[in-house]
DSSP file (Angstrom, degrees, kcal/mol; ACC not computed):
  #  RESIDUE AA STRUCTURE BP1 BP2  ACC     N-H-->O    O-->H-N    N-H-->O    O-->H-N    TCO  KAPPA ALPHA  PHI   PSI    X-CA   Y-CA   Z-CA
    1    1 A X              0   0    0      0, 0.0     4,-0.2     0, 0.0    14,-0.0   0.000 360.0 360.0 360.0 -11.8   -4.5    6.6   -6.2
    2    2 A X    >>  +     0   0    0      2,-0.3     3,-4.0     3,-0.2     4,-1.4   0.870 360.0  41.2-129.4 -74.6   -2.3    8.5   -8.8
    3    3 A X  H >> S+     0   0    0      1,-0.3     3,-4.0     2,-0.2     4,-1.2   0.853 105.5  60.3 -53.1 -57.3   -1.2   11.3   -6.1
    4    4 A X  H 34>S+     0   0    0      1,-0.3     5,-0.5     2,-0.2    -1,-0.3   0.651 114.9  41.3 -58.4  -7.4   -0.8    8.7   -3.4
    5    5 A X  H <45S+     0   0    0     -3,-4.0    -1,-0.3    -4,-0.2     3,-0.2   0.540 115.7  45.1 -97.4   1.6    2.0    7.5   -6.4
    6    6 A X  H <<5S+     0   0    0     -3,-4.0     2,-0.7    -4,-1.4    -2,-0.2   0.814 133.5  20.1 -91.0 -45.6    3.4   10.8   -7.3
    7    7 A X  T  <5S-     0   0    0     -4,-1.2    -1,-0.3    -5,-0.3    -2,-0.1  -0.843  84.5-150.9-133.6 111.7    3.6   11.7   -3.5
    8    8 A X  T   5 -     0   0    0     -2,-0.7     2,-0.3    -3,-0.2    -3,-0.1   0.059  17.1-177.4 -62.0 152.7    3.6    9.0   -1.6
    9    9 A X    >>< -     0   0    0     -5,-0.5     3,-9.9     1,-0.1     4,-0.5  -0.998  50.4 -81.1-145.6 156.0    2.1    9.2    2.2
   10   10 A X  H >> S+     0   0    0     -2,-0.3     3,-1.5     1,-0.3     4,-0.6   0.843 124.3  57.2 -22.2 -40.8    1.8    7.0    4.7
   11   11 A X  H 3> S+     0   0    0      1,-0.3     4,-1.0     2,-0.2    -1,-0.3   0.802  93.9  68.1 -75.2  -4.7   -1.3    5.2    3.4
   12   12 A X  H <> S+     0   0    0     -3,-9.9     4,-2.3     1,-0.3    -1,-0.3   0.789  83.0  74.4 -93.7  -0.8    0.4    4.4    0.2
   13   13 A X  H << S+     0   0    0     -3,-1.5    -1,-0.3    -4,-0.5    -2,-0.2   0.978 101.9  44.2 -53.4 -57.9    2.7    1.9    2.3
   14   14 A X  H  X S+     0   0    0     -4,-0.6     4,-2.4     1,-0.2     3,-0.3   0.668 107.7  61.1 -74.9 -15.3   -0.6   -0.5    2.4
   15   15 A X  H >X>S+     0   0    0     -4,-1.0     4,-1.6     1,-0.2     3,-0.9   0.980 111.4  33.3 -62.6 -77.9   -1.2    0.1   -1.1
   16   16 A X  H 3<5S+     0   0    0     -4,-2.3    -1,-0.2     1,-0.3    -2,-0.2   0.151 112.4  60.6 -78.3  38.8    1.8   -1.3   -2.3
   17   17 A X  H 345S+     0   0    0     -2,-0.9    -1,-0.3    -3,-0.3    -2,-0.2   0.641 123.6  17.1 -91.0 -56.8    2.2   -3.7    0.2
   18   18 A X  H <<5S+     0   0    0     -4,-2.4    -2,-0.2    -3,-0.9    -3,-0.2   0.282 133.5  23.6-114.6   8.6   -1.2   -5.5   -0.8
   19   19 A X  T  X5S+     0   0    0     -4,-1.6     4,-0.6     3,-0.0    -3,-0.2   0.397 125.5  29.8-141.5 -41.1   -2.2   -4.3   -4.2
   20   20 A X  H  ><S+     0   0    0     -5,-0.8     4,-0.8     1,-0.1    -4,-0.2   0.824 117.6  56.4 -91.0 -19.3    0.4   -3.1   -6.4
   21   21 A X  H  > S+     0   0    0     -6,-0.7     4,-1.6     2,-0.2     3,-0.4   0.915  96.9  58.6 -69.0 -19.7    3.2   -5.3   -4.9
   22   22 A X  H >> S+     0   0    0      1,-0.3     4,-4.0     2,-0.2     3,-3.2   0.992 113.4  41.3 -75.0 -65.1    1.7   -8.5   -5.4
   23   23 A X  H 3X S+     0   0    0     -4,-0.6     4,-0.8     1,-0.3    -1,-0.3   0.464 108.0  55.9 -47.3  -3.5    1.6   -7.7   -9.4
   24   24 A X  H 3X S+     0   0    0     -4,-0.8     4,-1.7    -3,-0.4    -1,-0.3   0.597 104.4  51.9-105.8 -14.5    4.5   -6.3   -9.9
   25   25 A X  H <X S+     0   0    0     -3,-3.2     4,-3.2    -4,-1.6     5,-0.2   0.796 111.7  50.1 -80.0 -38.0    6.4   -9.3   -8.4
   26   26 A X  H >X S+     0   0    0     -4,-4.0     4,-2.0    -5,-0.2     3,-1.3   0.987 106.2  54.6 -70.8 -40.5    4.4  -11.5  -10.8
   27   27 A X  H 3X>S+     0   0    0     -4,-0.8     4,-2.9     1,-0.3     5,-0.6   0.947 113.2  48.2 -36.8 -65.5    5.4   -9.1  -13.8
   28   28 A X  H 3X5S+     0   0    0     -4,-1.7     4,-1.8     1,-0.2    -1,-0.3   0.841 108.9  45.0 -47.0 -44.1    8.7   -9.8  -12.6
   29   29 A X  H <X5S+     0   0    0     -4,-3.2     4,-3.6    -3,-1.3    -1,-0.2   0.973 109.6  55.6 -59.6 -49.4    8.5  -13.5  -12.3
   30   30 A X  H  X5S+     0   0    0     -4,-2.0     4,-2.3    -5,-0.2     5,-0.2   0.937 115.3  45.6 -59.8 -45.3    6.8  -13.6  -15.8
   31   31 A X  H  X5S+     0   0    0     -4,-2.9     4,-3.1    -5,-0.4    -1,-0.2   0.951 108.6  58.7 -62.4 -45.3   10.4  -11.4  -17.0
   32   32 A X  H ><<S+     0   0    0     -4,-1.8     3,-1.3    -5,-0.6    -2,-0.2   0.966 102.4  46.4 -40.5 -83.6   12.2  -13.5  -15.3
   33   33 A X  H 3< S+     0   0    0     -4,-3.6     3,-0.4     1,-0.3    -1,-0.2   0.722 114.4  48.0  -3.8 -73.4   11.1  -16.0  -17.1
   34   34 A X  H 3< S+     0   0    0     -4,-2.3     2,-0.4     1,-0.3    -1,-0.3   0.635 123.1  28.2 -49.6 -42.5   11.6  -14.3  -20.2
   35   35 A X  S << S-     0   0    0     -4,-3.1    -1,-0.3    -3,-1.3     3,-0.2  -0.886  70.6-179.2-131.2  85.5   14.9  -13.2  -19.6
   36   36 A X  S    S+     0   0    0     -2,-0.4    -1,-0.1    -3,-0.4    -2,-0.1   0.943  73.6  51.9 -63.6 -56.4   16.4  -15.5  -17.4
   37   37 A X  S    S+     0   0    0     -3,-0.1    -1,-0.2    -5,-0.0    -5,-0.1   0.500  77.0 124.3 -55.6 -11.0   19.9  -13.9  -16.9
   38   38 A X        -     0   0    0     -6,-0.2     2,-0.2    -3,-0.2    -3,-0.0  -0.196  55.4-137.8 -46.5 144.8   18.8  -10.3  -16.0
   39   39 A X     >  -     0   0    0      1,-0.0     4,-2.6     0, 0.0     3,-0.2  -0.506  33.9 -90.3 -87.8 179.8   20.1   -9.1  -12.9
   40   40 A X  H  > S+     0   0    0      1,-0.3     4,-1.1     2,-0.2     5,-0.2   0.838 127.0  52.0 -54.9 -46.5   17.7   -7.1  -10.5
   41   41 A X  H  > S+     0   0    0      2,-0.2     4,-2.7     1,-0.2     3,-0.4   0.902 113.2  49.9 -80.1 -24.1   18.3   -3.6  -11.7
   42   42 A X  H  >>S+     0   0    0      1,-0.2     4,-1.9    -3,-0.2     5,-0.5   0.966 109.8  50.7 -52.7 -68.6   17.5   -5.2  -15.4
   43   43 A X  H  X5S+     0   0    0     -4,-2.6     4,-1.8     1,-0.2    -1,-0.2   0.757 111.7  48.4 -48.3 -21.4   14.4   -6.8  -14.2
   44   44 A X  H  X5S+     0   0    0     -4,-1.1     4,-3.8    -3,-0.4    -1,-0.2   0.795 103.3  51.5 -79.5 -55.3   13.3   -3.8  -12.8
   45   45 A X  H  <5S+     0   0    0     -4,-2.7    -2,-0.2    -5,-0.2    -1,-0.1   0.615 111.5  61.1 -80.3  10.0   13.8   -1.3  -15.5
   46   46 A X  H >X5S+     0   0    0     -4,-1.9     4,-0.8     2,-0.1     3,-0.7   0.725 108.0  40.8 -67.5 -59.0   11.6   -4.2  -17.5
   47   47 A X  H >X<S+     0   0    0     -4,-1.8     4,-1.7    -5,-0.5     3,-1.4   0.950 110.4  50.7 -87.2 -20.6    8.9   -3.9  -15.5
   48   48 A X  H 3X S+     0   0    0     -4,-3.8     4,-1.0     1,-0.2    -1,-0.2   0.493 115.0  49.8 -65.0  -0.9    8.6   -0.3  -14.9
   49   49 A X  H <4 S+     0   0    0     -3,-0.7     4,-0.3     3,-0.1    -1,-0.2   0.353 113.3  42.6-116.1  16.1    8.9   -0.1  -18.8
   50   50 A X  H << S+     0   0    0     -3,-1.4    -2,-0.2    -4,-0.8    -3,-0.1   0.698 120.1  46.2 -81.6 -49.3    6.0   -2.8  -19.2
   51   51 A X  H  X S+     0   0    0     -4,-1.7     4,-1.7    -5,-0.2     3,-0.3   0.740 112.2  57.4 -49.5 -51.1    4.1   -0.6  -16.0
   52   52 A X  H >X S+     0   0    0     -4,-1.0     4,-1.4     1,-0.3     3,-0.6   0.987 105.8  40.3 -63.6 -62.9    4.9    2.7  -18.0
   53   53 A X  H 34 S+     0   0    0     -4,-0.3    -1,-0.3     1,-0.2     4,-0.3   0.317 113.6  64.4 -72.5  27.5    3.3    2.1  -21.4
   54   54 A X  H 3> S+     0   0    0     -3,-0.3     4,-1.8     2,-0.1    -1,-0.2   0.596 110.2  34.1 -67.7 -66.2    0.4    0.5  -19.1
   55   55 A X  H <X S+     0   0    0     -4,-1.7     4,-1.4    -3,-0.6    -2,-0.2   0.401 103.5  77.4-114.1  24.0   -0.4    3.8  -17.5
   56   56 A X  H >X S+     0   0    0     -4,-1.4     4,-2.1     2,-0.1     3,-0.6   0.894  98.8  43.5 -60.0 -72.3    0.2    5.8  -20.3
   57   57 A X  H 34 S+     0   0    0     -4,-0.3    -2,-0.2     1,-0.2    -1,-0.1   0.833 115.4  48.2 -27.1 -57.5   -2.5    5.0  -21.5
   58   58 A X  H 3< S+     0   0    0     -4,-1.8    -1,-0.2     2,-0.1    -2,-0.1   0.828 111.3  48.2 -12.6 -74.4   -4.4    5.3  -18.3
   59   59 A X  H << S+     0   0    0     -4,-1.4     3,-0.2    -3,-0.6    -2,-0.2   0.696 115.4  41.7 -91.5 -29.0   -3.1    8.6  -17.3
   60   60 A X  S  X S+     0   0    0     -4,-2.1     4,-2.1     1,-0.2     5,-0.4   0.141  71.3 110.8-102.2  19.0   -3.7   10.4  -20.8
   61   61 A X  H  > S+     0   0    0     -5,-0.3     4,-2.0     1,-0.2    -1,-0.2   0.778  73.2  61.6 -72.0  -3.4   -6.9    9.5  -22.3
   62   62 A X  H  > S+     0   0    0     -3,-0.2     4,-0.9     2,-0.2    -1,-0.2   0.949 118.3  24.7 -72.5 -65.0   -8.4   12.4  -22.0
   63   63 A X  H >> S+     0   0    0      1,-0.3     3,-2.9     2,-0.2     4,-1.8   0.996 117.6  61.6 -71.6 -43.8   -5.9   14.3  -24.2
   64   64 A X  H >X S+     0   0    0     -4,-2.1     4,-4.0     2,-0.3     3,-1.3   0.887 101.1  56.8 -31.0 -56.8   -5.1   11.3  -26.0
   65   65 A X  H 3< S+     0   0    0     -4,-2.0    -1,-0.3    -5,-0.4     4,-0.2   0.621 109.5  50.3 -49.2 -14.4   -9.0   11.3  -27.0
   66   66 A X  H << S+     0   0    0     -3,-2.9    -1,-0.3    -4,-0.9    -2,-0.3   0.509 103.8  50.6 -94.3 -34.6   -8.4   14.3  -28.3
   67   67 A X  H << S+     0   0    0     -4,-1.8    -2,-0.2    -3,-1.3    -3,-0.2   0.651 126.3  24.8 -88.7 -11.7   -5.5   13.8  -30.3
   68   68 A X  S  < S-     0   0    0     -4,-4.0     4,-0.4    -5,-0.5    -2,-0.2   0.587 116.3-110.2-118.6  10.7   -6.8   10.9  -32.3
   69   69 A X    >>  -     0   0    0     -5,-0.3     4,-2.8    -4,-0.2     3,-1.5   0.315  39.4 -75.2  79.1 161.5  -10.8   11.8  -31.8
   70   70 A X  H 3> S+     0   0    0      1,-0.2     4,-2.8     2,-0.2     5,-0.2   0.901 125.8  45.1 -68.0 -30.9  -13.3    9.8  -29.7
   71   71 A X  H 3> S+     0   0    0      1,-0.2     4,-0.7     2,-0.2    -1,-0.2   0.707 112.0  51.4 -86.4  -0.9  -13.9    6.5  -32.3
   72   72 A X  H <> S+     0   0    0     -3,-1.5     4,-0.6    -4,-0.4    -1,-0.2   0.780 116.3  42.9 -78.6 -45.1  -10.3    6.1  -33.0
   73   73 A X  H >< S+     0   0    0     -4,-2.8     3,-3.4     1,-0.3    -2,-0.2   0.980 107.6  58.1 -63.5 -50.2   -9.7    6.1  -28.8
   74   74 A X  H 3< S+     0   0    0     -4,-2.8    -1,-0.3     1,-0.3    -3,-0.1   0.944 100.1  58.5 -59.0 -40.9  -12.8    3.8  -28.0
   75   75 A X  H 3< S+     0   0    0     -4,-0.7     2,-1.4     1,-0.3    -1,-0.3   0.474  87.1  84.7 -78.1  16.1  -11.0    1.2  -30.3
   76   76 A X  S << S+     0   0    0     -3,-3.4    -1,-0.3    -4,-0.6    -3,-0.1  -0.378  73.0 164.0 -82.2  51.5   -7.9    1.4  -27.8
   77   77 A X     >  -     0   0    0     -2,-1.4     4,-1.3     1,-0.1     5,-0.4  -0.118  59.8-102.6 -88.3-162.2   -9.4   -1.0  -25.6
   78   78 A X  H  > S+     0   0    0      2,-0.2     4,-4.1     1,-0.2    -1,-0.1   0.919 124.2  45.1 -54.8 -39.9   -8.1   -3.0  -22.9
   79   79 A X  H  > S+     0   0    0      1,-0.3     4,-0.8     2,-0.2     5,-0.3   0.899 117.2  49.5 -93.5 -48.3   -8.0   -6.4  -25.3
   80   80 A X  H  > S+     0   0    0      2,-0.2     4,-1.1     3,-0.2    -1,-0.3   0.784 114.8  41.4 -64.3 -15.0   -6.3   -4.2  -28.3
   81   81 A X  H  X S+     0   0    0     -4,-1.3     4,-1.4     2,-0.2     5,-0.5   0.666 108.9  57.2-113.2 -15.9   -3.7   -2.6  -26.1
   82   82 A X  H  < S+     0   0    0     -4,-4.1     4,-0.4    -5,-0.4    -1,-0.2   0.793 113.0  42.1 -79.8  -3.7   -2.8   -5.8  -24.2
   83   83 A X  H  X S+     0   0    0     -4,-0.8     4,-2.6     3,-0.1     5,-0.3   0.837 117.4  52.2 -89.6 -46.6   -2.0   -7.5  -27.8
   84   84 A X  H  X S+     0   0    0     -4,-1.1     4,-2.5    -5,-0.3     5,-0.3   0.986 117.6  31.9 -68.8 -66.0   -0.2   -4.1  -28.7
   85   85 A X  H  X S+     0   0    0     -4,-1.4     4,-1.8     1,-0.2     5,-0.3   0.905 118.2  57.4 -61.5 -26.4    2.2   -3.8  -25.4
   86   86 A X  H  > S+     0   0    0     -5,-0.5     4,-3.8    -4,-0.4    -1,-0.2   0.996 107.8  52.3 -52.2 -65.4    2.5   -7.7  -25.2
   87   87 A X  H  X S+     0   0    0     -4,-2.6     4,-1.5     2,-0.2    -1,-0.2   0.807 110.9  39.0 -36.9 -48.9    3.8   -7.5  -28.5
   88   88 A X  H  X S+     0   0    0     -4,-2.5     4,-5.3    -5,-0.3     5,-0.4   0.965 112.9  52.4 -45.7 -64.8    6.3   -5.1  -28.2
   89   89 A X  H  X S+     0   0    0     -4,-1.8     4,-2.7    -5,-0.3     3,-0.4   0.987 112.7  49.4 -79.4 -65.7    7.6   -6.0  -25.1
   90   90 A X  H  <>S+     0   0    0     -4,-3.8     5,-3.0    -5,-0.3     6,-0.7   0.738 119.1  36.8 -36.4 -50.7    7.9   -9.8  -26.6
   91   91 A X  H  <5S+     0   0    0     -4,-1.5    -1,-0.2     4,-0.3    -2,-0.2   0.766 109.4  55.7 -44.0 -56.5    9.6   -8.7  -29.8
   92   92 A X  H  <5S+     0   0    0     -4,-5.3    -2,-0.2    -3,-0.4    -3,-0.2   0.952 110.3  51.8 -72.5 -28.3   11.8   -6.0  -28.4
   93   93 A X  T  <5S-     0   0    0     -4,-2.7    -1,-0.2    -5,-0.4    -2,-0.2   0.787 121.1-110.1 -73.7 -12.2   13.3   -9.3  -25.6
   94   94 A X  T   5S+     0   0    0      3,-0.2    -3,-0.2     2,-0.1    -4,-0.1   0.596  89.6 117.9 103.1  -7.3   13.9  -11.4  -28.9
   95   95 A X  S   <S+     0   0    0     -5,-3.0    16,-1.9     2,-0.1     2,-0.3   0.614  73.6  34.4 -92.3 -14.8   10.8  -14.0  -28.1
   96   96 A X  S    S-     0   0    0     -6,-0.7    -2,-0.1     1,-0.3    14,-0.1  -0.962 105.6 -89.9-133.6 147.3    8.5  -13.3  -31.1
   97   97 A X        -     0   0    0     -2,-0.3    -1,-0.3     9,-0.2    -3,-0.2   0.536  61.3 -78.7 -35.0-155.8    9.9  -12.4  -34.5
   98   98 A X        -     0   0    0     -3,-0.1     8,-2.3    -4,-0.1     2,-0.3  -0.584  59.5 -84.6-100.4-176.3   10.4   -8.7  -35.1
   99   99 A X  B     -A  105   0A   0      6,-0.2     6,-0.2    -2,-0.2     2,-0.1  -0.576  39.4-119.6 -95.2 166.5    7.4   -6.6  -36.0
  100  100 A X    >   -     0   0    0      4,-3.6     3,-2.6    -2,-0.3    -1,-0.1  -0.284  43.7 -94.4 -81.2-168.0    6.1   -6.2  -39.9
  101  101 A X  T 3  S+     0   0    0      1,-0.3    -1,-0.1     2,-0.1    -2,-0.0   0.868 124.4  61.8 -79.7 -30.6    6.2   -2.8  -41.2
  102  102 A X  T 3  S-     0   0    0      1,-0.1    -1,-0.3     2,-0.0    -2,-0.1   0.396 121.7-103.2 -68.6   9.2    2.2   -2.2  -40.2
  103  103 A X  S <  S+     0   0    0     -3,-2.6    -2,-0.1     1,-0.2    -1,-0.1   0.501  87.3 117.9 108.9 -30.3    3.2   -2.7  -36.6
  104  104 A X  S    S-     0   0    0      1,-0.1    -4,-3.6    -5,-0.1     2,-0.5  -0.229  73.0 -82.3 -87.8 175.1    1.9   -6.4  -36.4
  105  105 A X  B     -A   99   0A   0     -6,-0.2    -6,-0.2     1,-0.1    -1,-0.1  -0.772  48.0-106.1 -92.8 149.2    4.1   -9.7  -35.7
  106  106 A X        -     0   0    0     -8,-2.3    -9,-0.2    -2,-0.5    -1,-0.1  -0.172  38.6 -97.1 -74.3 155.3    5.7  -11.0  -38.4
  107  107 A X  S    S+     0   0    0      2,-0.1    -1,-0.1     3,-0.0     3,-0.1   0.300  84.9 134.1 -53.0  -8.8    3.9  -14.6  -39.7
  108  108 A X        -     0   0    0    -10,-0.2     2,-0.7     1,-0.1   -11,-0.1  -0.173  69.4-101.4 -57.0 148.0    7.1  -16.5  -37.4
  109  109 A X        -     0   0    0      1,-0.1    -1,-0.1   -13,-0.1     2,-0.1  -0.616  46.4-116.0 -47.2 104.9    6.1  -19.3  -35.1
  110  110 A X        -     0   0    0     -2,-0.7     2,-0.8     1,-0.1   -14,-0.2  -0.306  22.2-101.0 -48.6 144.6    6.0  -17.8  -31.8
  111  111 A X        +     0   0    0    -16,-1.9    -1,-0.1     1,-0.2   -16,-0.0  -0.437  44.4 171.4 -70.4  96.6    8.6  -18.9  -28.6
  112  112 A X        +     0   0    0     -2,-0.8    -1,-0.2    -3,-0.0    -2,-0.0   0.907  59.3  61.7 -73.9 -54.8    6.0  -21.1  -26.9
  113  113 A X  S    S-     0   0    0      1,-0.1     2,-0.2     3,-0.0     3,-0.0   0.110  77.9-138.4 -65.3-160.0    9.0  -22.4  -24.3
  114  114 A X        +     0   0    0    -79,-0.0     2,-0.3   -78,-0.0   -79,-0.1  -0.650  52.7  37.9-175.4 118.3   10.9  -20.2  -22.1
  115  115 A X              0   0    0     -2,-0.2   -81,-0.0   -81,-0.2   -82,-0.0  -0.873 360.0 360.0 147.5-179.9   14.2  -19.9  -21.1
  116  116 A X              0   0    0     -2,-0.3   -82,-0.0    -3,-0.0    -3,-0.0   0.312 360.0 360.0 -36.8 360.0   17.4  -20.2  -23.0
């Protein structure tokens, strides 16, 4: 899957017709959301920079396991690094307080609506 997205071929049309499009339009809707006034090329470079630290992870565990050794990497699991990037991504749009100085979200009420 990872060549058919550095060089695409014919087959990779059906991929991202029927597997990667469908999720990347909800990411979008869910930014959307979030950011109501983006224009297209905003929304876009939002979700390829939700997408990116996604398949960072992904694409480097091997060396990654290797630079922080294997029982700091197993605790990078799926359920710690969707609270990590969620967080971020929430924070850096203005929707959750900022972060505290460990990294975590500050003690604020979180933006339960959405929109302006």
């Amino acid at each position: 899957m990872l060549r058919e997205m550095a060089r695409p071929t014919a087959a990779s049309d059906a991929l991202a017709r029927e597997v990667i499009g469908p999720r990347f339009a909800l990411l979008g809707r869910i930014l959307l959301e979030l950011c109501p006034e983006a224009d297209e090329r905003k929304l876009a470079a939002l979700r390829f920079s939700v997408v990116g630290q996604c398949l960072f992870y992904r694409l480097v565990g091997r060396m990654a396991e290797r630079l922080t050794g294997p029982e700091l990497f197993a605790r990078l699991d799926l359920d710690y690094l969707t609270r990590h990037i969620t967080s971020l991504v929430l924070a850096a749009l203005g929707r959750t307080g900022p972060l505290d100085r460990a990294g975590e979200p500050l003690a604020f009420a979180p933006v339960t609506e959405v929109g302006p």
